[in-house]
N, CA, C and O of each residue as an XYZ file, in Angstrom:
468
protein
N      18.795    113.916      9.138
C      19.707    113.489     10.164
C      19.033    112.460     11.047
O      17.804    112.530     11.074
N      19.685    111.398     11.866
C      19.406    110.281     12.322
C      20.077    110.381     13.618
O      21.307    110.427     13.590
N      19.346    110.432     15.012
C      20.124    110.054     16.022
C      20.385    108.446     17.025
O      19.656    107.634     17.595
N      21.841    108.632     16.801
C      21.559    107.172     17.189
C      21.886    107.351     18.810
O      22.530    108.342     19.154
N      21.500    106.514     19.674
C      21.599    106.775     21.034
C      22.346    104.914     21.281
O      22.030    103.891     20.675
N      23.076    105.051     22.064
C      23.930    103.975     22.351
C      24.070    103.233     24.041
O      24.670    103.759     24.979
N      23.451    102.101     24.072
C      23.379    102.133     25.425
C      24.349    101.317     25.954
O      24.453    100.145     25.593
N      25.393    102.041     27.143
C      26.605    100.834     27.333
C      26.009    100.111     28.030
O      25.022    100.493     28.659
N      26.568     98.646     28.090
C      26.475     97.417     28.721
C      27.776     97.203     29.101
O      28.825     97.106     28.465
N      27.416     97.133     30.604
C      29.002     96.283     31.134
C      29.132     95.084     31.590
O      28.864     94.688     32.725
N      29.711     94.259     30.350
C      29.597     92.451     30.536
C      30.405     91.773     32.212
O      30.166     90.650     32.654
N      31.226     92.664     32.794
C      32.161     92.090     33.218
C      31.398     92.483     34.869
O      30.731     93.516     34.919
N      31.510     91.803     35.886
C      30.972     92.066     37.272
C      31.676     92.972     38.072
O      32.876     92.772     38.262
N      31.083     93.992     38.599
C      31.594     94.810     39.396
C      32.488     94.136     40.463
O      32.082     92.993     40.674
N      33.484     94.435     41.148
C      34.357     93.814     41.707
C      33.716     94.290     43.364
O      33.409     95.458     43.599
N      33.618     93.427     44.171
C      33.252     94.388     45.733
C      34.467     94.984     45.896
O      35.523     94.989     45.263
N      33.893     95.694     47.316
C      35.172     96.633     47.529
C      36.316     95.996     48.279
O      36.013     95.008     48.949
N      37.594     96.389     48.289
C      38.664     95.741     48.928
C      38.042     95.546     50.443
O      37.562     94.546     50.977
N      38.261     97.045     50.982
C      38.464     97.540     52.434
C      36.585     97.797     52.685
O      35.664     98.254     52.007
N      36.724     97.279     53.879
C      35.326     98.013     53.993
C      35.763     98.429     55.750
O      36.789     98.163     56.375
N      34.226     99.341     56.273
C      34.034     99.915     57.457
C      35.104    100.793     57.603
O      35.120    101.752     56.832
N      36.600    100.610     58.962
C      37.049    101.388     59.120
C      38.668    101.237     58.527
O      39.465    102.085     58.929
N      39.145    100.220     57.620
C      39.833     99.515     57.229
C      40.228    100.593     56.167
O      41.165    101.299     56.541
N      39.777    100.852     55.050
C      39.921    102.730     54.364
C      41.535    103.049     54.891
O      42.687    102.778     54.553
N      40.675    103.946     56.137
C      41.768    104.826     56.750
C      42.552    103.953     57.321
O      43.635    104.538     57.324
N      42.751    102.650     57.941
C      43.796    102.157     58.824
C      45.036    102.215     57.134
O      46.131    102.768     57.032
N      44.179    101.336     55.979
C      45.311    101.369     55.088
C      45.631    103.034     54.513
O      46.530    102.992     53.673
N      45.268    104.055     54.687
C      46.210    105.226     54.434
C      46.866    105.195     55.145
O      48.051    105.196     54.814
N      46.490    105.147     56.626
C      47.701    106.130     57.719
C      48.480    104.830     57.568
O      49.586    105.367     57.636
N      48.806    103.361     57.395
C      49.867    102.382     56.874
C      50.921    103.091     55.736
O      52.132    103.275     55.861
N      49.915    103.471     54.418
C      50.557    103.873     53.495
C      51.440    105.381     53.717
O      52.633    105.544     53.464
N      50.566    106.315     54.212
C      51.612    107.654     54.610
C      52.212    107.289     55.587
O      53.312    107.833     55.485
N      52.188    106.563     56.706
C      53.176    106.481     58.134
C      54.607    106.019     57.613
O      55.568    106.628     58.082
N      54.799    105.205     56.874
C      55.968    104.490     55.521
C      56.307    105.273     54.823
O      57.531    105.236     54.698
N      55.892    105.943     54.315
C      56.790    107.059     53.631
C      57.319    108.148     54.318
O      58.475    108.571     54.325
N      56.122    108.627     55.012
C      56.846    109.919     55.991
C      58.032    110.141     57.048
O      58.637    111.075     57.574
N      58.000    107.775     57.058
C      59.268    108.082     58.203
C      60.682    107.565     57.076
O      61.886    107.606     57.328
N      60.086    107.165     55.995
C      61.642    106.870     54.454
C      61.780    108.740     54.859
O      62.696    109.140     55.576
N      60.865    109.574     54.345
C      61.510    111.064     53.993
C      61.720    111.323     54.953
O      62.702    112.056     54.842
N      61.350    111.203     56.500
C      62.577    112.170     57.293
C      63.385    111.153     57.565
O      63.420    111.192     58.795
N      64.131    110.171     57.197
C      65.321    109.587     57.144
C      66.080    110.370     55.896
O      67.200    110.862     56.042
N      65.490    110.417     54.904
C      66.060    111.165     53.760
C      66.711    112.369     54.094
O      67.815    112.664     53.636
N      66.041    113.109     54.911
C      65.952    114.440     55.512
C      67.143    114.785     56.015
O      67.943    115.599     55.554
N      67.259    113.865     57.373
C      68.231    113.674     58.484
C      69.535    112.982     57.929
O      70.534    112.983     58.648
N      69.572    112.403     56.705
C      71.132    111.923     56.299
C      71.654    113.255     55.914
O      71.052    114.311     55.718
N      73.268    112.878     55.835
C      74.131    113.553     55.448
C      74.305    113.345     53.172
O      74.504    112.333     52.500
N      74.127    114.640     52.795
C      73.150    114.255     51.287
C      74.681    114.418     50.345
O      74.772    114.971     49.249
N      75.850    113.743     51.156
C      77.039    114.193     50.462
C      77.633    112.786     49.950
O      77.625    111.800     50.687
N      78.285    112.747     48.293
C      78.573    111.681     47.423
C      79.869    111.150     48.294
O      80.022    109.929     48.274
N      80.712    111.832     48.970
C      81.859    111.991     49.412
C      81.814    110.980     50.865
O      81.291    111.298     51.933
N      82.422    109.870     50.593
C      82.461    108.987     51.637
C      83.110    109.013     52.649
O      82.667    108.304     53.552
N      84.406    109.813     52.944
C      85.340    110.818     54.195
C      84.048    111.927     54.641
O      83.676    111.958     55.814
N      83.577    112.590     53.863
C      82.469    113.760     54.167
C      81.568    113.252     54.713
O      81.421    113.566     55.894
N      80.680    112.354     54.160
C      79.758    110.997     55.402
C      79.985    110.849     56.376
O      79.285    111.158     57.341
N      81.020    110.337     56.381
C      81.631    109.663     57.714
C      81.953    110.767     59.134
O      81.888    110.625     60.355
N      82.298    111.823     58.266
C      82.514    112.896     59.471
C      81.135    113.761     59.963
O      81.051    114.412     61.004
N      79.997    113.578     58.855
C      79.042    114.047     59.074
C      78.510    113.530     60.387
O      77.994    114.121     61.335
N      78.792    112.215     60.166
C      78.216    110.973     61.213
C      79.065    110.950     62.574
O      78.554    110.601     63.638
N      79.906    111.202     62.499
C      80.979    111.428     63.797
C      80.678    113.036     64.621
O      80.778    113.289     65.822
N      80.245    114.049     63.363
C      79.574    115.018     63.965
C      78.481    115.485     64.457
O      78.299    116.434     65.219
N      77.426    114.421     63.751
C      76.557    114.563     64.490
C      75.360    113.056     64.756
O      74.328    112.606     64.257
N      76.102    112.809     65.602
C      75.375    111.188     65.814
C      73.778    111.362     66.683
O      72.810    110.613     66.550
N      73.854    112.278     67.356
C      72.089    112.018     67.420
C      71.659    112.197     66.237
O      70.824    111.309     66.064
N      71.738    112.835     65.301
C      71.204    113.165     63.803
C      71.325    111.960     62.949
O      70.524    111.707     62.050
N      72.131    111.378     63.188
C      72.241    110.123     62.220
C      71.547    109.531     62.964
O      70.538    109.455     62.263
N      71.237    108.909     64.110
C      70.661    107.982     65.212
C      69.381    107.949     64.548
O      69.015    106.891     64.035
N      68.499    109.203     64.483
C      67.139    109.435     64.384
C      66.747    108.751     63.073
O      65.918    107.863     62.874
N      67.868    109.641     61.912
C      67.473    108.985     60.615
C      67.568    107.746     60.680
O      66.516    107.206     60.337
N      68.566    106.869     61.042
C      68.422    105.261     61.149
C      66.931    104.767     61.873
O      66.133    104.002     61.332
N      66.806    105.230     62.871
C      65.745    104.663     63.500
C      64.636    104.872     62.866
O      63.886    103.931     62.607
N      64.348    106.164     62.509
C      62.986    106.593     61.235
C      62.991    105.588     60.323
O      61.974    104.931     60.104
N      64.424    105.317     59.546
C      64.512    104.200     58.667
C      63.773    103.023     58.710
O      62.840    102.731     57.961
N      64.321    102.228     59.804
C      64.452    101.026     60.583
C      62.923    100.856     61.117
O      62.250     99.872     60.811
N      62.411    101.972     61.992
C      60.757    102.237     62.223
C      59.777    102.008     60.502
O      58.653    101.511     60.426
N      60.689    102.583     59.187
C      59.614    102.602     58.244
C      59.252    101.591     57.679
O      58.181    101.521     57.076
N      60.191    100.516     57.791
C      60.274     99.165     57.235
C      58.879     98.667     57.231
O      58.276     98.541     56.165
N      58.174     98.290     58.716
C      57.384     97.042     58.577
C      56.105     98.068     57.926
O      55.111     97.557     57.409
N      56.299     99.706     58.040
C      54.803    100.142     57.495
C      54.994    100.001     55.981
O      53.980     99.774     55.321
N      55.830    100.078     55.535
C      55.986     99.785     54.235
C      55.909     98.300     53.673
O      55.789     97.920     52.508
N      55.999     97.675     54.691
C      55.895     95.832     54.482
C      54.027     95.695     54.222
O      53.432     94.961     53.434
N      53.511     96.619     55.132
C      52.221     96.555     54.866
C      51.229     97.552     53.699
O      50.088     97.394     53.263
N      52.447     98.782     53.426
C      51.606     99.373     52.534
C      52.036     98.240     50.851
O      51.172     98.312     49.978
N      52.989     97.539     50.611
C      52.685     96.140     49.890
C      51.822     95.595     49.825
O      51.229     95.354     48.774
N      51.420     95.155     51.185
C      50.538     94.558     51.492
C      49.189     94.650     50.900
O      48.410     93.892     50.322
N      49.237     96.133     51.353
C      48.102     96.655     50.676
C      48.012     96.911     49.275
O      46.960     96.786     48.648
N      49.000     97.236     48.819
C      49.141     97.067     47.182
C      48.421     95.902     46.944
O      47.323     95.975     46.393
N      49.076     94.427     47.419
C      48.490     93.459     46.236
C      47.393     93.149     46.639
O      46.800     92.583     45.720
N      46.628     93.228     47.764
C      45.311     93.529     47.700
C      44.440     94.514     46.923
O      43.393     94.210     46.350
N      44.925     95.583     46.963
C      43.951     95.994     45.833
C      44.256     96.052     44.466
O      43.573     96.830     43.800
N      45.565     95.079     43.609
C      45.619     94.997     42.475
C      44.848     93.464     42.566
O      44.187     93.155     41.575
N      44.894     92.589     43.589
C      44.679     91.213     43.049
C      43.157     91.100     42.514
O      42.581     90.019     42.392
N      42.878     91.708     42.366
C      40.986     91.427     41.699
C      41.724     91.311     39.786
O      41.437     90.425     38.980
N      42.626     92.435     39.556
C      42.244     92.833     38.223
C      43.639     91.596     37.603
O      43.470     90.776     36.701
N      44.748     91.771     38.279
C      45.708     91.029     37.897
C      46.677     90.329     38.891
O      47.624     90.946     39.379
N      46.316     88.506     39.296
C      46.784     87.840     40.906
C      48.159     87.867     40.397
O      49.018     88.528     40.979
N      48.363     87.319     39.551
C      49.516     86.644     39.973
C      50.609     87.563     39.655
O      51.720     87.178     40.016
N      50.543     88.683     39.064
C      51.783     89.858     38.726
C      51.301     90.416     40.055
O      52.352     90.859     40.518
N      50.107     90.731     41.182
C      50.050     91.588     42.180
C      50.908     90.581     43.034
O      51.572     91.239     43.835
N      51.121     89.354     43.152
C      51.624     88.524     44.228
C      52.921     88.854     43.908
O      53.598     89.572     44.643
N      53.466     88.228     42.509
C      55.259     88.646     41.843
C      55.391     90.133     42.392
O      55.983     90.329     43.452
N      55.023     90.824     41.910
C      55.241     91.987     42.792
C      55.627     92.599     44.129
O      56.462     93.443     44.455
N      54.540     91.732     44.924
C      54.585     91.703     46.456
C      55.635     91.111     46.826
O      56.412     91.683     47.592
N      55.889     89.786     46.341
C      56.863     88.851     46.804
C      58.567     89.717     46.543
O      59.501     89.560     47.330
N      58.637     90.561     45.340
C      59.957     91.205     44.911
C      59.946     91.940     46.156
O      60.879     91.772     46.942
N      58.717     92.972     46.514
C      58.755     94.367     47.173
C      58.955     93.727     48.873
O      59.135     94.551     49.770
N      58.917     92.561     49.133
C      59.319     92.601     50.450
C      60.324     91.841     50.753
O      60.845     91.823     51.868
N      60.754     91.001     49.575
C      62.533     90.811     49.750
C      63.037     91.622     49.391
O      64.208     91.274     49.544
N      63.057     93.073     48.749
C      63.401     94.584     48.597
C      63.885     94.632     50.716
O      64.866     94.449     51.436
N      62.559     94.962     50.827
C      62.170     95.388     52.219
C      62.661     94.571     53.144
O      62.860     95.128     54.223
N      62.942     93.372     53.089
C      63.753     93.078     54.125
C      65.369     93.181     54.301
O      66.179     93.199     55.229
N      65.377     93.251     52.555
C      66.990     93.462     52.518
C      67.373     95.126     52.746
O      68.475     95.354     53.244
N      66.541     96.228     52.413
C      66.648     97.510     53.424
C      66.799     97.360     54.943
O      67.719     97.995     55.459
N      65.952     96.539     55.791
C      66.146     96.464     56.630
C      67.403     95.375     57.545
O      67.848     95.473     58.688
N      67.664     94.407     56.481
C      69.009     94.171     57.154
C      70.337     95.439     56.687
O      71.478     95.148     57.043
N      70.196     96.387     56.143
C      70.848     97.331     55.990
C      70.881     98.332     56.814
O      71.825     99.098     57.008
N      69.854     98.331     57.301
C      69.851     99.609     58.310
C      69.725     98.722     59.931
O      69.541     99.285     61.010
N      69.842     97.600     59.771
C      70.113     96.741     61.061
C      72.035     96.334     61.324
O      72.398     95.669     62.294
C-alpha cells in the first residue's frame, strides 16, 4: 500500500473583509431592525382574502392598522440598507449581478413604500 498525501493550494486571493471594527453589528441590527418591523406589520394587518372584511377590520380598528402602516413605512429605508448590505458583501465574488440585484431590490422598495405612503 502507498500513501499519497495531497497538499491543497489555493490559487485565488483571499478576499479582505467587507465590514471591519464596529460596522459587523451596525449591519445586523440594519438587517434584523427591517424585518422585525415587515413582521409586526404582518402581525398587525387584518390576514383576511375578503376585501368588505378588510375594510371593516380597518374601520374597526384603526389604531391597529395605524401601527402596522407605520411599522411598514418605518421598515422601508432599513431594508433599503440591508440591500445595501447585500451587494456589498456579494460584490467581491459576483459585481455586476450584486449591483442588478440591488438596483431591482430598491425599485422593489421604493415602490412598497409609495404603497404604504
Amino acid at each position: 500500500m502507498s500513501a499519497i498525501a495531497v497538499d491543497p493550494k489555493y490559487d485565488s486571493p483571499i478576499a479582505p473583509p467587507v465590514f471591519v471594527g464596529a460596522t459587523p453589528w451596525l449591519a445586523a441590527i440594519v438587517l434584523i431592525t427591517g424585518t422585525l418591523l415587515q413582521a409586526i406589520e404582518f402581525l398587525l394587518e387584518a390576514g383576511s382574502d375578503d376585501n368588505a372584511a378588510r375594510v371593516a377590520f380597518w374601520a374597526a380598528h384603526p389604531a391597529q392598522v395605524g401601527l402596522s402602516m407605520a411599522s411598514g413605512l418605518l421598515a422601508v429605508p432599513f431594508l433599503l440598507g440591508g440591500s445595501a448590505i447585500l451587494v456589498a458583501l456579494t460584490r467581491a465574488s459576483s459585481r455586476h449581478l450584486s449591483w442588478v440585484g440591488g438596483a431591482f431590490m430598491a425599485f422593489g422598495l421604493v415602490g412598497l413604500d409609495a404603497v404604504h405612503g
